[in-house]
N, C-alpha and C positions, 0 to 999 in steps of 0.2 A: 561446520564453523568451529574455530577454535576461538573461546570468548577469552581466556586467558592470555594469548597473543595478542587480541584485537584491544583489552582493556592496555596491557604493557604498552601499545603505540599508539594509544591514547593519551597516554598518562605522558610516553617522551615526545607527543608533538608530531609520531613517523606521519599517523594519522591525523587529519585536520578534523573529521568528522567521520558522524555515521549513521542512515536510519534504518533501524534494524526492526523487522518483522516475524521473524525463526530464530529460536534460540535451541541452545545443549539441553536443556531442560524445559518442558514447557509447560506450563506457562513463567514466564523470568522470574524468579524467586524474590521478594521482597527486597535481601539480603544482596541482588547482586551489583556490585559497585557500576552496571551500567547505566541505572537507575538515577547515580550523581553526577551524572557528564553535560554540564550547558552545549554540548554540541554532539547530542546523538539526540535522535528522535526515536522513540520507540512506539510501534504501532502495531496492534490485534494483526496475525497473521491475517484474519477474517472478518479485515476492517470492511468488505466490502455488504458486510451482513448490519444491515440498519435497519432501523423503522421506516418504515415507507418506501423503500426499495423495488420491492416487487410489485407496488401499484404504480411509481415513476417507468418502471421499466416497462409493464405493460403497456402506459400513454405512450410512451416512446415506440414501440413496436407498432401500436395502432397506428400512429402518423406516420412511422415510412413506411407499412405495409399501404396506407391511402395513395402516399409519395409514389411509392412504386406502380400502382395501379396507375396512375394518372402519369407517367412518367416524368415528374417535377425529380429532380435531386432530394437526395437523401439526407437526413439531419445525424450527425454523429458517424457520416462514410468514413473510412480510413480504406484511402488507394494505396496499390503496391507501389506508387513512385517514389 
């Protein structure tokens, strides 16, 4: 990623927005004017690392592995269509 580009077409408008999760430097330094933009979102590479995660994800495993067994459909499928 080039932040100094992506700040420059922010700053003239090329870019409307941005939500950014990886940067040049990490983690984004205090200091970086991405920081000031009402239209970038910035979010933990490893936003998917929370509290309670691994116990949601377990119940969720439990009930489609029951789902499967019993052949009901799946909660949370994503089909190739």
């Amino acid at each position: 990623m080039q932040e100094a580009a992506l700040v420059e077409a922010l700053r003239s408008g090329h870019v409307a927005g941005a939500y950014l999760d990886v940067f040049e430097q990490e983690p984004l330094p205090p200091e970086s004017p991405l920081w000031d933009f009402p239209n970038v979102l910035i979010s933990p590479h490893n936003s998917g690392a929370a509290r309670g995660n691994e116990e949601r994800t377990l119940e969720i495993f439990l009930e489609n592995l029951a789902r499967w067994y019993r052949g009901a459909p799946l909660i949370n499928e994503v089909t190739g269509a």
